[in-house]
C-alpha positions in Angstrom: -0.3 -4.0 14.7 1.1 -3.2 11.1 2.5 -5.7 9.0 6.5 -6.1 8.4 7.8 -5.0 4.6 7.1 -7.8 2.2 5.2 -9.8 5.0 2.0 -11.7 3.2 -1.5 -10.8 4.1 -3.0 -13.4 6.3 -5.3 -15.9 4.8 -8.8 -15.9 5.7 -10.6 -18.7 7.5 -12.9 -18.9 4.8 -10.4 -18.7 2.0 -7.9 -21.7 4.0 -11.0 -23.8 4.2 -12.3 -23.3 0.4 -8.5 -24.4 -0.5 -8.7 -27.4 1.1 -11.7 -28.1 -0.4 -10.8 -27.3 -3.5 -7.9 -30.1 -3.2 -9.6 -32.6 -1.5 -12.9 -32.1 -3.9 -10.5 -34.3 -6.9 -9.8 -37.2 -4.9 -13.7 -38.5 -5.8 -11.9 -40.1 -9.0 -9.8 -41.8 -7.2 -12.8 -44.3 -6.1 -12.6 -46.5 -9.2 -9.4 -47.4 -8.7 -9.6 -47.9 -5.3 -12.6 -50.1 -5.6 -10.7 -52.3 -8.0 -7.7 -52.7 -5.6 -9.7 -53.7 -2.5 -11.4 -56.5 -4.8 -8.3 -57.8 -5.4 -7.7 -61.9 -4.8 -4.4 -62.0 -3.7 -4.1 -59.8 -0.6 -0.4 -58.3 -2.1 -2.0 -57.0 -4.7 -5.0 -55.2 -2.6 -1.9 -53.8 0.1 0.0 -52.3 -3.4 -3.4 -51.2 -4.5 -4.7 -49.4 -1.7 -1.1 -47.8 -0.2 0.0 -46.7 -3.2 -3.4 -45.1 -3.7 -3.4 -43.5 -0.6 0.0 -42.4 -0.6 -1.0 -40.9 -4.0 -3.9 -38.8 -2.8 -2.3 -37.6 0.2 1.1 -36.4 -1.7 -1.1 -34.6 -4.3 -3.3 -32.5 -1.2 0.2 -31.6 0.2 1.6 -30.6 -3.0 -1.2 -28.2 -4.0 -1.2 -26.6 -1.0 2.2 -26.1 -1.0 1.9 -24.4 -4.3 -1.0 -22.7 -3.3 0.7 -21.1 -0.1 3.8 -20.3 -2.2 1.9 -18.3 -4.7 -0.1 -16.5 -1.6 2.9 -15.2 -0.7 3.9 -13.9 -3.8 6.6 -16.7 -4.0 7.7 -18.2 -7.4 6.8 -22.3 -7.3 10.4 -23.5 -8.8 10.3 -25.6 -11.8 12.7 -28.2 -11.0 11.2 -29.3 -7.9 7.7 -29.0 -9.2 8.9 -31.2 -12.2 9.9 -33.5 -9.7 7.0 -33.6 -7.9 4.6 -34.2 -11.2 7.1 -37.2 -12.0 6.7 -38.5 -8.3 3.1 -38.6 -8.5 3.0 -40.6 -12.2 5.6 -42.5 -10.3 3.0 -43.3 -7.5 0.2 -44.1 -10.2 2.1 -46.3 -12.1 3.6 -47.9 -9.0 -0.3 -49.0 -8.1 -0.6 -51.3 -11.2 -0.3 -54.1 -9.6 -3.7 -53.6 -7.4 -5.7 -50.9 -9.7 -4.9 -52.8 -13.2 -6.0 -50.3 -16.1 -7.8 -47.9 -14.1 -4.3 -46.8 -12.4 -4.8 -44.3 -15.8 -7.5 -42.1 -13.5 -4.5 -41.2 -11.4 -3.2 -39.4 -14.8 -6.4 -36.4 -13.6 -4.4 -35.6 -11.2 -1.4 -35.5 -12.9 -2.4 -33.6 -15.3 -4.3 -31.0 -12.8 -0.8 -30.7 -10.9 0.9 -29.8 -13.7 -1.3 -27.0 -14.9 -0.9 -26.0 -11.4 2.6 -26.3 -10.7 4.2 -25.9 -14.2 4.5 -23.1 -16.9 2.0 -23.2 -19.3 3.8 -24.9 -22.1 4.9 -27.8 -19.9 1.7 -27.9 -18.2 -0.1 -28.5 -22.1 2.5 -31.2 -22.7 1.8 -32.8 -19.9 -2.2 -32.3 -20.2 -2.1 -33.7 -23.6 0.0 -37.1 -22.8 -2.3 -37.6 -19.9 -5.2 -37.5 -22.3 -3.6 -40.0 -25.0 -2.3 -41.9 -22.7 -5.8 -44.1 -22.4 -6.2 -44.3 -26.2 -3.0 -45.5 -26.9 -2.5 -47.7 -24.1 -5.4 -49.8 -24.7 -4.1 -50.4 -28.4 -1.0 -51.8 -26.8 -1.7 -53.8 -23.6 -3.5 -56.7 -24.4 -7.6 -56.7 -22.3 -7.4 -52.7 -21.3 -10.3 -50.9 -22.9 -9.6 -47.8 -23.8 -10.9 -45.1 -21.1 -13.0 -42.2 -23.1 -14.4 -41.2 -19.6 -10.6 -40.9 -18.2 -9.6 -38.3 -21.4 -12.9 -36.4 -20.6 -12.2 -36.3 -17.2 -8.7 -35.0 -17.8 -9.4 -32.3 -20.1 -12.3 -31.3 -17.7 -9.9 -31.4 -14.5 -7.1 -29.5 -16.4 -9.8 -26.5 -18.0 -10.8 -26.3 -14.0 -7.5 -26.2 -12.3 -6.6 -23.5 -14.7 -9.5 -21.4 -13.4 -8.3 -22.3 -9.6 -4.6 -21.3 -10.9 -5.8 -18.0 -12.6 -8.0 -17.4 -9.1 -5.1 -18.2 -6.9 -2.8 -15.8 -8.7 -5.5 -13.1 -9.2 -6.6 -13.7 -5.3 -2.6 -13.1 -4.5 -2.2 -9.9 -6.4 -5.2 -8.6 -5.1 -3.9 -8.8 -1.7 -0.5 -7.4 -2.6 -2.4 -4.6 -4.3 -4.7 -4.0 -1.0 -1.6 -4.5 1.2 0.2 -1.7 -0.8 -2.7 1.1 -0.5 -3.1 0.1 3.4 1.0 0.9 3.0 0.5 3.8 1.5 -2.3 5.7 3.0 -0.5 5.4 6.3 2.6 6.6 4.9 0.5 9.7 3.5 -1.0 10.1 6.7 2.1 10.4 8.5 3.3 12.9 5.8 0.4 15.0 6.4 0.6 15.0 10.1 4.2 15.7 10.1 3.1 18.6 7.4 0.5 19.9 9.5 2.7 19.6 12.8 5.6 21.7 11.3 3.6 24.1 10.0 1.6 24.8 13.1 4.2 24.8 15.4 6.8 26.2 13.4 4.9 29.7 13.3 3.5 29.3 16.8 7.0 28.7 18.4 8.5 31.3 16.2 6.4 33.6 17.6 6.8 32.5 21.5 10.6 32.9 20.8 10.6 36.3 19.6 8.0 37.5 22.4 9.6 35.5 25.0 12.7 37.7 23.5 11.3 40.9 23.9 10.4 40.6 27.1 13.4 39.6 28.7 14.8 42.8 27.1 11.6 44.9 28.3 11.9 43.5 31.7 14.3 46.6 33.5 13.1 49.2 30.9 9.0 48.4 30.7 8.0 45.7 33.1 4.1 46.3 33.0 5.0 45.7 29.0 7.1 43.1 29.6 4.0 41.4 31.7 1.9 42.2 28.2 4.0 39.9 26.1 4.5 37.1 28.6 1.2 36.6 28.8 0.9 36.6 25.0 3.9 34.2 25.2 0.9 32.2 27.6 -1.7 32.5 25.2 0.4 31.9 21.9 1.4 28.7 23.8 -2.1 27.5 25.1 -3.3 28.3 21.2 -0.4 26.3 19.7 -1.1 22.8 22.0 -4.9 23.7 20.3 -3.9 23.6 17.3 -2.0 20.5 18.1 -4.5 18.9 19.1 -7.0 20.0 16.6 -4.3 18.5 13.8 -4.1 15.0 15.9 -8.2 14.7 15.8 -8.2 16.0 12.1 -10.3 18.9 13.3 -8.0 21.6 12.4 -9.3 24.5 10.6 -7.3 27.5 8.9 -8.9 30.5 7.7 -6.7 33.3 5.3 -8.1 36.4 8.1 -7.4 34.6 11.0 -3.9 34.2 9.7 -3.6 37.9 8.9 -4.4 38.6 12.9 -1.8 36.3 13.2 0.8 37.8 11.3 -0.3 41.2 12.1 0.6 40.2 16.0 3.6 38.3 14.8 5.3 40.8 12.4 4.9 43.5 15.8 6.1 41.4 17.8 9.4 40.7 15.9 9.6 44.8 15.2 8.6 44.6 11.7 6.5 47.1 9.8 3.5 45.1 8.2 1.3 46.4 5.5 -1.6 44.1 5.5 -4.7 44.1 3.7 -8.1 46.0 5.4 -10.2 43.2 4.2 -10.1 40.0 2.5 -11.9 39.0 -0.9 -14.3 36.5 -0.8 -13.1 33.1 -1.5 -13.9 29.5 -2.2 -13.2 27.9 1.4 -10.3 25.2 -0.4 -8.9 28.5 -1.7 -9.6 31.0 1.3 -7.6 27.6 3.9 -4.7 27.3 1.3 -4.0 31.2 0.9 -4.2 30.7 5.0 -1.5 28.5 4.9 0.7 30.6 2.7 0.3 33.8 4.9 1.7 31.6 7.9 4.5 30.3 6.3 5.6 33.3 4.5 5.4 35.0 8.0 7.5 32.2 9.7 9.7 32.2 7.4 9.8 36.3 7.5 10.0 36.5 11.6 12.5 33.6 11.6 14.6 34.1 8.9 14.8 36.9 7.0 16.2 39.9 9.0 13.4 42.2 7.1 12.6 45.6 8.5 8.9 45.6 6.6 6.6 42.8 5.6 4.1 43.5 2.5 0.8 40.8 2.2 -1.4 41.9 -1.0 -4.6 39.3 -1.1 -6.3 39.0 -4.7 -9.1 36.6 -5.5 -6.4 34.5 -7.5 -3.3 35.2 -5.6 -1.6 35.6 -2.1 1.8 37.2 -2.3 4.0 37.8 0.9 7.0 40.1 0.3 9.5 41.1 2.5 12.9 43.5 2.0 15.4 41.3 4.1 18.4 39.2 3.0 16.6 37.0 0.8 15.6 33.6 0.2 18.2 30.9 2.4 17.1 28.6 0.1 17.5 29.5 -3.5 15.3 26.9 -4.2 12.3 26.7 -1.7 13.0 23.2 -1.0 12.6 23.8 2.9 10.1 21.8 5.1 7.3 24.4 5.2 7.3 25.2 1.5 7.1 21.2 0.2 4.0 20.8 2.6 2.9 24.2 1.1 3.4 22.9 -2.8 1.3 19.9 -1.9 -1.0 21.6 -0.7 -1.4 23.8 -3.5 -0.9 20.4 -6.1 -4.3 19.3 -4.9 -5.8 22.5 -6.1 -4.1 23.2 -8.8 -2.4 25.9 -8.1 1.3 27.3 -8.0 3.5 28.4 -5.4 6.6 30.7 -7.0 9.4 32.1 -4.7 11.9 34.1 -5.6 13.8 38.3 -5.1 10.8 40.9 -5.3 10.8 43.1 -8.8 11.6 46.3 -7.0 14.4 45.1 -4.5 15.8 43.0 -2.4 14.4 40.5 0.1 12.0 37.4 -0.4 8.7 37.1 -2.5 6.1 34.2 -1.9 2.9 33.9 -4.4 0.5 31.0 -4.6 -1.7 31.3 -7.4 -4.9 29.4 -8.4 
């Protein structure tokens, strides 16, 4: 089934499991604090110690995947509340004292990792660098704590890490958005192409039905053994077209530039129009030889269907197809019709040209791809 607009890719097993992982991995430092608040005399202190410890690790889990599924679906984290939630785990940290003493400071990892995680980058520095002086310079001032070296280690360590998680979290994200988009967008140019390839085919097969189906109602009192000819031309035309059809569903589909001239040659008698068409066709590339194909059946749709033409010219060169009629002339000034885009792109892929436009010696309509 194919995704809703703007809808995220789903997340992987894999990838759900390695985020937990990566969030529950940082909650080893906690153990030092936590060993101190369980040895803890007076059982209030251990209860502080050990819920507030708890209640820290838990919060931070939650927050980072939060963040982490905001930013997997391309969802800005917002500052205020991610502000609030770096101040709410400090809050928890210091909130421990009580049971952890001095090593409540190791909570300051994880605040620092959050905010690399959650805040813009100058924010996220500030906050990295007062977690790492914290240790230093609290030691100076509370009487029997030793300053931490391990705890500023261990934060700048944490913070350098978390920024590679962050950087593969974002990079992961717009990965998917970028696969997510080409999935988008070949189906879209699939469906153009079918649609392309549908028009075209039908559009020249069921011009051709209508004008023979014409004919023989007309030739059914005057010429009825005629009239039996085109109908079962009508027949054929038909069973040919549902072919093709099908042929363009499977991707099987193959136009040649003198099967197209039978066709037109048929077509352009059927509709009562003098043809001049080329004995034989020069040898082509096969890209070339298929897209000069395709301009022989729309310029003949367009001729049978449109134009009103009394004769129908088709010169073939090596490096040109040009059909020419002498009928009213283009409807569309600009040859911005159904049949002549799908020809254009067509012809984009080779590189060549397609040029519409009034013949040089008269009236009527002039189509020339050129490679």
């Amino acid at each position: 089934m194919e995704r809703a607009p703007g809808r995220p890719a789903p997340v992987s097993r894999h990838w759900r499991f390695t985020g937990w992982l990566l969030a529950v991995v940082w909650l080893f430092f906690l153990n030092i604090p936590l060993a101190t608040a369980l040895h803890q005399a007076q059982l209030w202190r251990r209860a502080v110690g050990v819920t507030t410890l708890v209640a820290f690790g838990l919060v931070y889990v939650v927050v980072f995947q939060w963040a982490r599924a905001r930013r997997q679906a391309h969802r800005p984290v917002p500052v205020g509340r991610a502000r609030a939630l770096v101040a709410l785990l400090l809050g928890l940290g210091l909130a421990g004292i009580p049971g952890t003493g001095g090593d409540w400071l190791t909570t300051l990892v994880f605040v620092a990792t959050a905010a690399v995680f959650l805040l813009p980058g100058v924010e996220a520095l500030v906050v990295v660098a007062l977690a790492a002086l914290t240790p230093p310079v609290v030691a100076q001032l509370v009487p029997g704590w030793e300053a931490e070296s391990s705890v500023v280690f261990a934060v700048l360590l944490a913070s350098f890490a978390m920024f590679g998680v962050s950087r593969l979290a974002q990079r992961n994200a717009e990965l998917q958005a970028a696969q997510a988009e080409i999935r988008r967008l070949a189906v879209a140019e699939e469906r153009a192409r079918t649609a392309r390839d549908l028009h075209d085919i039908l559009g020249h097969s069921l011009t051709v039905v209508a004008v023979k189906a014409e004919l023989a109602g007309r030739l059914l009192e005057l010429d009825t053994a005629r009239a039996a000819t085109e109908i079962a031309d009508v027949e054929r035309l038909a069973r040919q077209a549902l072919a093709d059809v099908r042929r363009t569903v499977g991707a099987y589909r193959e136009i040649s530039l003198a099967g197209e001239l039978a066709g037109a040659r048929t077509a352009l008698a059927a509709a009562g129009i003098v043809a001049e068409l080329p004995d034989d066709v020069p040898e082509l590339p096969a890209e070339r030889d298929e897209l000069f194909g395709w301009a022989v059946r729309e310029g003949v749709t367009n001729v049978v269907r449109h134009s009103g033409a009394r004769r129908c010219v088709i010169r073939v060169r090596p490096d040109r197809v040009e059909i020419a009629d002498d009928g009213r002339g283009p409807a569309d000034p600009d040859g911005a019709g159904h049949g002549l885009i799908g020809l254009r792109e067509r012809a984009r892929r080779l590189d060549a040209t397609v040029t519409v436009g009034r013949p040089a010696d008269g009236p009527g309509f002039l189509l020339r791809v050129a490679a």
